[in-house]
C-alpha positions as CSV (number, residue, x, y, z in Angstrom):
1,X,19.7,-19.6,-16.1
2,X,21.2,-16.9,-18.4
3,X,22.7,-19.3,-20.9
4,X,19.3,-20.6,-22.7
5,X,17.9,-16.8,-23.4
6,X,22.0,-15.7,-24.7
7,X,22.1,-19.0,-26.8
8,X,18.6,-18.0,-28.3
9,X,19.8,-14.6,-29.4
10,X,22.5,-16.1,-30.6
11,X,20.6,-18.6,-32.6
12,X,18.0,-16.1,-34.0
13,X,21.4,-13.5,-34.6
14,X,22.5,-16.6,-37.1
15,X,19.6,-16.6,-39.1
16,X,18.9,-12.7,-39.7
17,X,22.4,-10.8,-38.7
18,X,20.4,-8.2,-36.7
19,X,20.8,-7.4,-32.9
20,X,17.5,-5.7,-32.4
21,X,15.6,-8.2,-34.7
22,X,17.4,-11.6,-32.8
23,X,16.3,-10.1,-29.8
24,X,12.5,-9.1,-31.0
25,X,12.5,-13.1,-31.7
26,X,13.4,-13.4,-28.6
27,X,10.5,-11.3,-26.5
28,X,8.0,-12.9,-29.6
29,X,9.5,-16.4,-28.5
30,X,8.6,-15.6,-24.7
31,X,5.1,-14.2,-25.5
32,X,4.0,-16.9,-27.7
33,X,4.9,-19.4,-24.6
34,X,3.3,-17.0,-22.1
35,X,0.0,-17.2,-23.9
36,X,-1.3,-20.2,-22.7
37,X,-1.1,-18.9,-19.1
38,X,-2.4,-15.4,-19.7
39,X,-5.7,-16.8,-21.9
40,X,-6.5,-19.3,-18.6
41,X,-5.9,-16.7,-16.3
42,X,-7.9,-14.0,-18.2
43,X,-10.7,-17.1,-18.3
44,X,-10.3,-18.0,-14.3
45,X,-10.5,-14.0,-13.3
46,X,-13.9,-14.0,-15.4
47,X,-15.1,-17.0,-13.5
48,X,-14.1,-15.4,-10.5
49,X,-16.2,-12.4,-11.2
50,X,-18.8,-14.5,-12.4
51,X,-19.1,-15.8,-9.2
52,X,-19.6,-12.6,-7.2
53,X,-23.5,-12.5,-6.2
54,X,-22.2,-16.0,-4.0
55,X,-19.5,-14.6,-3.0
56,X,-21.2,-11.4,-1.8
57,X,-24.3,-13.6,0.1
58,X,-21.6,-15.1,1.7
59,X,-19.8,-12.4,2.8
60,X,-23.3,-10.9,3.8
61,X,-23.9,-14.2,5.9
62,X,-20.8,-14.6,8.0
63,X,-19.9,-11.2,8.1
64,X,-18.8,-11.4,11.7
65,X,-16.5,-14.9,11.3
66,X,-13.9,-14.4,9.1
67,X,-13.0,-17.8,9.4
68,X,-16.1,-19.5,8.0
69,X,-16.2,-17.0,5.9
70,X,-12.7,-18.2,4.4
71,X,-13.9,-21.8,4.4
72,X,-17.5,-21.3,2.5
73,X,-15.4,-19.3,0.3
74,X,-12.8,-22.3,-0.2
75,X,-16.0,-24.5,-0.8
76,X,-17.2,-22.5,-3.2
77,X,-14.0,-22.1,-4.9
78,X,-13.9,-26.0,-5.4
79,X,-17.5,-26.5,-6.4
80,X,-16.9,-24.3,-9.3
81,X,-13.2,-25.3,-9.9
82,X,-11.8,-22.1,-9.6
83,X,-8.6,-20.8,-8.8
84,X,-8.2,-17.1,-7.3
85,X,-4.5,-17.5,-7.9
86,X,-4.6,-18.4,-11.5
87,X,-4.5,-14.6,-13.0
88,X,-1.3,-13.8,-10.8
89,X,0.8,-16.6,-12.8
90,X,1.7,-14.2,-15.9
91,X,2.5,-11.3,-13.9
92,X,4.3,-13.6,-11.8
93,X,6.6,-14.6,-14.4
94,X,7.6,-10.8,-15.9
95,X,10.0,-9.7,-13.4
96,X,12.0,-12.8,-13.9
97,X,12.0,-12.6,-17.4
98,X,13.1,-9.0,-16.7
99,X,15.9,-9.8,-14.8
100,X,17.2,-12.7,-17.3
101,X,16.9,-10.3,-20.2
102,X,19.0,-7.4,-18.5
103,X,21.3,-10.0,-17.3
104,X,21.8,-11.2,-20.8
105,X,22.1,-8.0,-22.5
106,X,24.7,-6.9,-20.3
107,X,26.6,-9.7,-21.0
108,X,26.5,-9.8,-24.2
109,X,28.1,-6.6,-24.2
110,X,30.1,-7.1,-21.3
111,X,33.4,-5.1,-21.4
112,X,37.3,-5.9,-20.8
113,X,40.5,-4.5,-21.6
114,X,43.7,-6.0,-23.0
115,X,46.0,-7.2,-19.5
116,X,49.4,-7.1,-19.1
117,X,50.0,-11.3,-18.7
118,X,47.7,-12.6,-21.5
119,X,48.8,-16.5,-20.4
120,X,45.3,-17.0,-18.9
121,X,43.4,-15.3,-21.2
122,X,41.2,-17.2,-23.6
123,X,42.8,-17.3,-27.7
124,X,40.5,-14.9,-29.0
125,X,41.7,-12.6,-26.2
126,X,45.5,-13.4,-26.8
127,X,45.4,-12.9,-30.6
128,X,43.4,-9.5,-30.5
129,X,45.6,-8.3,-27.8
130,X,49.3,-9.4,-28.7
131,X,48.1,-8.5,-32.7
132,X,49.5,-5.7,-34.5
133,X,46.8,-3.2,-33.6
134,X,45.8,-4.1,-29.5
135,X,42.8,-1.7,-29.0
136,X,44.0,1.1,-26.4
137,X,40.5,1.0,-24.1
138,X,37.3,-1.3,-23.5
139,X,35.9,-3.8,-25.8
140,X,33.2,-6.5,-25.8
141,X,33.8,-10.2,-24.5
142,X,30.3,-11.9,-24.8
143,X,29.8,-14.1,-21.7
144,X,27.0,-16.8,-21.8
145,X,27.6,-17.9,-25.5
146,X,30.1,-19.9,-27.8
147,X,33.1,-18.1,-28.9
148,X,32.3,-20.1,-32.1
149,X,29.1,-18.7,-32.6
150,X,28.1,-15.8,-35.2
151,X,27.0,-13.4,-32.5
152,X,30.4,-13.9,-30.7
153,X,32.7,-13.7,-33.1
154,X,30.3,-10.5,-34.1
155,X,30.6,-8.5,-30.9
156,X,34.2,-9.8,-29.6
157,X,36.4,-6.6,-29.7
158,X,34.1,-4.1,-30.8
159,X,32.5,-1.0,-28.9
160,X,29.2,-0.6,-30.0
161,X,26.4,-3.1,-30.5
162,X,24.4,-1.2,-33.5
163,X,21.1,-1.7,-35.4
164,X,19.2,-0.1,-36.8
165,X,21.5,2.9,-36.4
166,X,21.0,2.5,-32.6
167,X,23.6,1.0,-30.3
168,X,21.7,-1.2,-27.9
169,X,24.4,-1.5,-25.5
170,X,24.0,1.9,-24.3
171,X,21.3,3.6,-22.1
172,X,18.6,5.7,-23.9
173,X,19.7,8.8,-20.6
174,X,23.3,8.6,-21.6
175,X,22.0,10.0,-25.3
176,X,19.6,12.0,-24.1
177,X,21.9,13.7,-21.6
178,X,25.2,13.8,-23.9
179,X,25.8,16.9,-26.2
180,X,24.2,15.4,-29.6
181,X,20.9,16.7,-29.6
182,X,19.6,14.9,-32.7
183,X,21.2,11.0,-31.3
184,X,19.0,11.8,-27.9
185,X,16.2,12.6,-29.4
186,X,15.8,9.5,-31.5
187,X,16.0,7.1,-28.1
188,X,13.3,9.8,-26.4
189,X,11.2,8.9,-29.1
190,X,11.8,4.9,-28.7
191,X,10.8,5.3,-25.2
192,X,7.8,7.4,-25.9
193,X,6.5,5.0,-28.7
194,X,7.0,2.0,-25.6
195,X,5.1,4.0,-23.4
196,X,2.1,5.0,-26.1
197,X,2.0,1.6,-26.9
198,X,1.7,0.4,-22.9
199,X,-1.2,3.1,-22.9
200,X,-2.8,1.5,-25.8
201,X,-2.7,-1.5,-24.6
202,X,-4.0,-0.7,-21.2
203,X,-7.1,1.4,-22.8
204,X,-8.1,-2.0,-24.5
205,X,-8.6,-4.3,-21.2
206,X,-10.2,-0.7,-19.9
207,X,-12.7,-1.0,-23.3
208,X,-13.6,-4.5,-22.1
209,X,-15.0,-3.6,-18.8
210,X,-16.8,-0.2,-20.1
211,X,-20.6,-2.1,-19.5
212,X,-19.9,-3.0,-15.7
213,X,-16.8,-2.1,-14.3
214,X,-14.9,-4.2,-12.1
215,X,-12.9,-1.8,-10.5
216,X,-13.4,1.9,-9.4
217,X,-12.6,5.2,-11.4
218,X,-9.3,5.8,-9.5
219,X,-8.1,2.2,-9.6
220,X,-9.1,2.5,-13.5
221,X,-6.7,5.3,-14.1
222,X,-3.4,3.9,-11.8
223,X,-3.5,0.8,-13.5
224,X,-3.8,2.3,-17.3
225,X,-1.2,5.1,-16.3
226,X,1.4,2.7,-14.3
227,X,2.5,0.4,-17.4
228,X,3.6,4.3,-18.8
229,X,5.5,4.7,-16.1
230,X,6.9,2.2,-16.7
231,X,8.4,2.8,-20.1
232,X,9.5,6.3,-18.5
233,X,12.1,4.3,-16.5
234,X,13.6,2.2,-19.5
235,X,15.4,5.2,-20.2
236,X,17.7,4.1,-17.8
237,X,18.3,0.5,-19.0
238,X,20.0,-1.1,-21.9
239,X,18.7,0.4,-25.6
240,X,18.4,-3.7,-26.4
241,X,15.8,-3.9,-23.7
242,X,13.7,-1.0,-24.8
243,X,13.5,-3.2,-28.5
244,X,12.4,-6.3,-26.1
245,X,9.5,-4.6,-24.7
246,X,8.5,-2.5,-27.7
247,X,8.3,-6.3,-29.4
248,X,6.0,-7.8,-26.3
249,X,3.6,-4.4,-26.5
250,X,3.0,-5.0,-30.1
251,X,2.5,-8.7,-29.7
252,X,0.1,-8.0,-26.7
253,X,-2.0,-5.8,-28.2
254,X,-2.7,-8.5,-30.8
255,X,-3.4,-11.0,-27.7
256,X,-6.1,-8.6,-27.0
257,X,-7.8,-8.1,-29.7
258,X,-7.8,-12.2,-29.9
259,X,-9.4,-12.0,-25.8
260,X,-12.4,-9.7,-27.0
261,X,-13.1,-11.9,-29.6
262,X,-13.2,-14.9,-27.7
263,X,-14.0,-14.3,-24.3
264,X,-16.8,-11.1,-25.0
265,X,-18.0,-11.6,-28.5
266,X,-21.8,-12.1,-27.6
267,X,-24.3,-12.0,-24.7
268,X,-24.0,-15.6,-23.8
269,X,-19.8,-15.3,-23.8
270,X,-18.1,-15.6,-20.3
271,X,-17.4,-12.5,-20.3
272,X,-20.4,-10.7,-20.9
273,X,-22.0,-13.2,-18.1
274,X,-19.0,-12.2,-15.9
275,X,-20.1,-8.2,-16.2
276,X,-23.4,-9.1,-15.7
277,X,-22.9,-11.1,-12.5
278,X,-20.6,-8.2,-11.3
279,X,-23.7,-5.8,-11.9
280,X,-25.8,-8.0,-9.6
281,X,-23.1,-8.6,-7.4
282,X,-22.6,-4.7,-6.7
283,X,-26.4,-4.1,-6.4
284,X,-26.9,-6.7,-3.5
285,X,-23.8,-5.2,-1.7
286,X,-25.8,-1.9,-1.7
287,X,-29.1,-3.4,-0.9
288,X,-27.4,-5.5,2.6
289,X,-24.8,-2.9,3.2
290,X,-22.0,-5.2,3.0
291,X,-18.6,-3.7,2.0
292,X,-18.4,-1.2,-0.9
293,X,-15.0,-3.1,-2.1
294,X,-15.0,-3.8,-6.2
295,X,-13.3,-5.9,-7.9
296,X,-13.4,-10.0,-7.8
297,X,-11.3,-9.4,-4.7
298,X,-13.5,-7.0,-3.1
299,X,-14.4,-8.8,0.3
300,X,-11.3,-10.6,1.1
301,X,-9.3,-10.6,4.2
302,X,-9.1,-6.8,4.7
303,X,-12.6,-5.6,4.0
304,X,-13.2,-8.4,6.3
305,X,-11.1,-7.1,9.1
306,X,-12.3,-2.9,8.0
307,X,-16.2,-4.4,8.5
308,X,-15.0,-5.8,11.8
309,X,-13.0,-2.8,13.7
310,X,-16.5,-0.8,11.9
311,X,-18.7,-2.8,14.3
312,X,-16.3,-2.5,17.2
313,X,-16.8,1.4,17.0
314,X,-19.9,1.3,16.2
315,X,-21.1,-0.6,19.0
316,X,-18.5,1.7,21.5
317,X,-20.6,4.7,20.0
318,X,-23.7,3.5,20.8
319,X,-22.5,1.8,24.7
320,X,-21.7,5.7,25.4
321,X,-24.5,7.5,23.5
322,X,-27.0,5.4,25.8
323,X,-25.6,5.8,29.5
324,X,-27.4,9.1,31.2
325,X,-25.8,12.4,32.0
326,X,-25.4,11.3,35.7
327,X,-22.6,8.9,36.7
328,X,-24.4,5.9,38.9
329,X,-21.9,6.4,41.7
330,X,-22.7,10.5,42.0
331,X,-26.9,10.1,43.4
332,X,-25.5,7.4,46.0
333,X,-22.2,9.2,47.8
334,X,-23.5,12.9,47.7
335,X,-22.0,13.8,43.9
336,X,-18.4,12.4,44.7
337,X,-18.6,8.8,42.3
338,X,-15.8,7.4,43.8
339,X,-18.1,6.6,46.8
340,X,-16.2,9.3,49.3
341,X,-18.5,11.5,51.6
342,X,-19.1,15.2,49.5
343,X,-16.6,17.9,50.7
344,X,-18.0,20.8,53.2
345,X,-18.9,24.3,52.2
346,X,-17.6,27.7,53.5
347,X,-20.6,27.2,56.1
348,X,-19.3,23.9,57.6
349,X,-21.8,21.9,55.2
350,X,-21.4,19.6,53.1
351,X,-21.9,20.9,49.4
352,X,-25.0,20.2,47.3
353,X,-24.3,17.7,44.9
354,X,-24.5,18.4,41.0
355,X,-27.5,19.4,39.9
356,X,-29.1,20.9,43.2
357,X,-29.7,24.5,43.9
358,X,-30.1,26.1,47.1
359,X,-33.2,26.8,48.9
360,X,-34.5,29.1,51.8
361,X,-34.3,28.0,55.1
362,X,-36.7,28.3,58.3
363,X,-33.3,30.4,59.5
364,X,-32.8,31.8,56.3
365,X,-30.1,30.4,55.0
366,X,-29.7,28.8,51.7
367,X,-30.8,24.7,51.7
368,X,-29.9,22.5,48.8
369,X,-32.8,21.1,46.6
370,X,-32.4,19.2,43.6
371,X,-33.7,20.1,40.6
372,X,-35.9,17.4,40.0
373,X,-38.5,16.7,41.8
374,X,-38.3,12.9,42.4
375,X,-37.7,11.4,45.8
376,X,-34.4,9.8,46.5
377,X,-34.4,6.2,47.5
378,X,-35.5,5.3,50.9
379,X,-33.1,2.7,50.7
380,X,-30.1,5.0,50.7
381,X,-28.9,5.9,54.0
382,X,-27.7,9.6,54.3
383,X,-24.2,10.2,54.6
384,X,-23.2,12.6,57.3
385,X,-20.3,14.9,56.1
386,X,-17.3,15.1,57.9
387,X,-15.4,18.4,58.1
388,X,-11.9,18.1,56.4
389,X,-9.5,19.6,58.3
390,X,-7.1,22.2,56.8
391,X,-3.7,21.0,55.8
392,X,-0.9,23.6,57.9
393,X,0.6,26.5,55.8
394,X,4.4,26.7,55.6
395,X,5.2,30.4,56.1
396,X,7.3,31.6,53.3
397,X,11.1,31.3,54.0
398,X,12.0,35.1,53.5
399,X,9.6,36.1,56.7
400,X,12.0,36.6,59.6
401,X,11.4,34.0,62.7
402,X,9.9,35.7,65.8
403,X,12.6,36.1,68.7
404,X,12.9,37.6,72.5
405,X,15.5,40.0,71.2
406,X,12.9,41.5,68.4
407,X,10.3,43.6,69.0
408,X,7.2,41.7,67.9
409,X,4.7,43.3,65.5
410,X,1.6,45.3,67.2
411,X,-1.7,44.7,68.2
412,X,-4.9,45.9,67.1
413,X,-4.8,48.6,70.2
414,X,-1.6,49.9,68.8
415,X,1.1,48.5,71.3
416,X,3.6,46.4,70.9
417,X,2.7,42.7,72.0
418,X,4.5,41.0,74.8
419,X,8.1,39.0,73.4
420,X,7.4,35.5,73.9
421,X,9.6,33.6,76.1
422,X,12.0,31.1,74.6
423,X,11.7,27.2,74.3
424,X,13.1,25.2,76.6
């Protein structure tokens, strides 16, 4: 895996003697086979979009059946061979590259010291170790190449990988940090001019998509602010990397300029039909109140689900907004809803039920009477209340027993009352 990128630096190192130019060969390389892939999938997202006014009737149509929904939009994807995976392929393939290219780097300038037993060790290692002048510390032994190529034989022994008065096996922080104010701030600026290029670049796909665009204000910023970022980390990585990337950002911002000419120069080009269609596909979202998602993926799996657990509350609003004031249960049992006979008043009666208020008697005393003036069902039996008896009160555990021995405490006359004779 790591072998074909090291012996292409190595190749490229043959023909111009330059780290940081074998290695911008090497990111041009990379790019120039990438393009392919990024032109189809700029070509397949602009049919996608094209596509959205079908895609939003649809949506609109089996809003509630996610799973017709899925397979109209499969149908649809077919009829107009399209596939919604084709724009993920080139950033699929970055972070690997990303990873190969660190890997590389690092082992290009991978270091060693001289050991004690050099039996084992390869010849180049003997004879610079057993010489007249063994270095004292660390030194570069490439991995990944031939010891009889011109990078090897290049980088074996020494400590510094330079170019352009840079050493590219060192990380931009480690200058930046160290006591040399002048060395740190000539890798700042290489990561700033990465990260101004990653902006430029950004505000170019952002230009193509200033008629109708596909994505909202917010999502519009993250994604031109994110590749800068970006570059902000590079600081910790190899100085060699930093050239690789400033190399692809030059070489994509030429890819872009190529993309507007192609895909957007003119009112009949793809792309101008695609911004259109994404226009009308917005405008009939609004007019059936389908999902406000934008984008050629707005109306996928998860607006799908949001629209669903939307109509679940909605419908729960509107089931409690529309019972009445009254439980059912209350104007059957006498106000208790749990079907249980009403509780008596202070009187011995049994208490008006919600919503009543009392009423003079023939005897004078107060008589419920609802409030309203409707008659009660003559269907509905009346439920005689039962009195409840009290539960027994524990006296408190402080208060002394009465006894025969103590006198007990006095009546209303005044006297003392008679002891009470002890249980048998």
């Amino acid at each position: 895996m790591f072998n074909g990128p090291a012996w292409l630096v190595s190749q490229f190192y043959s023909l111009t003697h330059n780290y940081a130019t074998a290695i911008g060969l090497v990111a041009l390389t990379v790019m120039i086979l990438v393009t392919p892939l990024t032109l189809k999938s700029t070509k397949g997202m602009l049919e996608m979009q094209r596509l959205q006014p079908e895609m939003k009737r649809l949506q609109a149509q089996y809003r509630g059946d996610r799973q017709k929904l899925n397979e109209e939009m499969m149908k649809l994807y077919q009829e107009h061979k399209v596939n919604p995976l084709a724009s993920c392929l080139p950033l699929l393939l970055q972070m690997p590259v990303f990873f190969i290219m660190y890997r590389v780097l690092r082992g290009l300038s991978n270091p060693t010291t001289c050991a004690a037993n050099t039996k084992n060790l390869a010849p180049e290692m003997v004879k610079l170790c057993t010489g007249a002048n063994p270095p004292t510390g660390s030194f570069f032994n490439p991995s990944y190449i031939s010891h009889s190529s011109a990078l090897f034989k290049s980088l074996f022994g020494k400590h510094e990988m330079l170019a352009l008065g840079l050493d590219l096996s060192k990380r931009p922080a480690a200058f930046i940090a160290g006591s040399d104010f002048g060395k740190g701030l000539i890798y700042a600026t290489l990561v700033v001019v990465l990260g101004l290029l990653y902006f430029a670049q950004q505000k170019m796909v952002a230009s193509r998509a200033a008629v109708s665009p596909t994505m909202s204000p917010t999502q519009a910023k993250l994604m031109q602010y994110l590749p800068v970022v970006f570059a902000v980390f590079q600081i910790f990585f190899l100085t060699g990397l930093v050239i690789y990337y400033i190399t692809q950002a030059i070489f994509r911002i030429g890819q872009n300029f190529y993309i507007t000419r192609r895909f957007y120069h003119g009112d009949e080009s793809l792309g101008r039909q695609a911004q259109a269609a994404g226009a009308r596909a917005r405008e009939e979202a609004k007019a059936n109140g389908t999902d406000k998602a934008v984008g050629a993926g707005g109306g996928g799996m998860f607006a799908q689900a949001k629209r669903e657990a939307q109509a679940k509350r909605e419908a729960a609003d509107a089931a409690r907004k529309g019972g009445t004031g009254t439980r059912p249960g209350a104007a059957r049992t006498g106000g208790r809803p749990d079907g249980r006979p009403a509780r008596p008043g202070p009187s011995g009666k049994a208490a008006a039920p919600n919503g009543a208020k009392p009423t003079a008697s023939s005897n004078g005393k107060a008589a419920p009477e609802s409030r309203k003036s409707a008659p009660a069902p003559a269907s509905v039996p009346e439920v005689k209340a039962e009195p409840v008896a009290s539960k027994s009160v524990t006296p408190p555990k402080n208060r002394p027993t009465p006894s025969p021995n103590r006198p007990q405490r006095p009546t209303p006359s005044g006297r003392p009352g008679t002891p009470k004779a002890p249980k048998k």
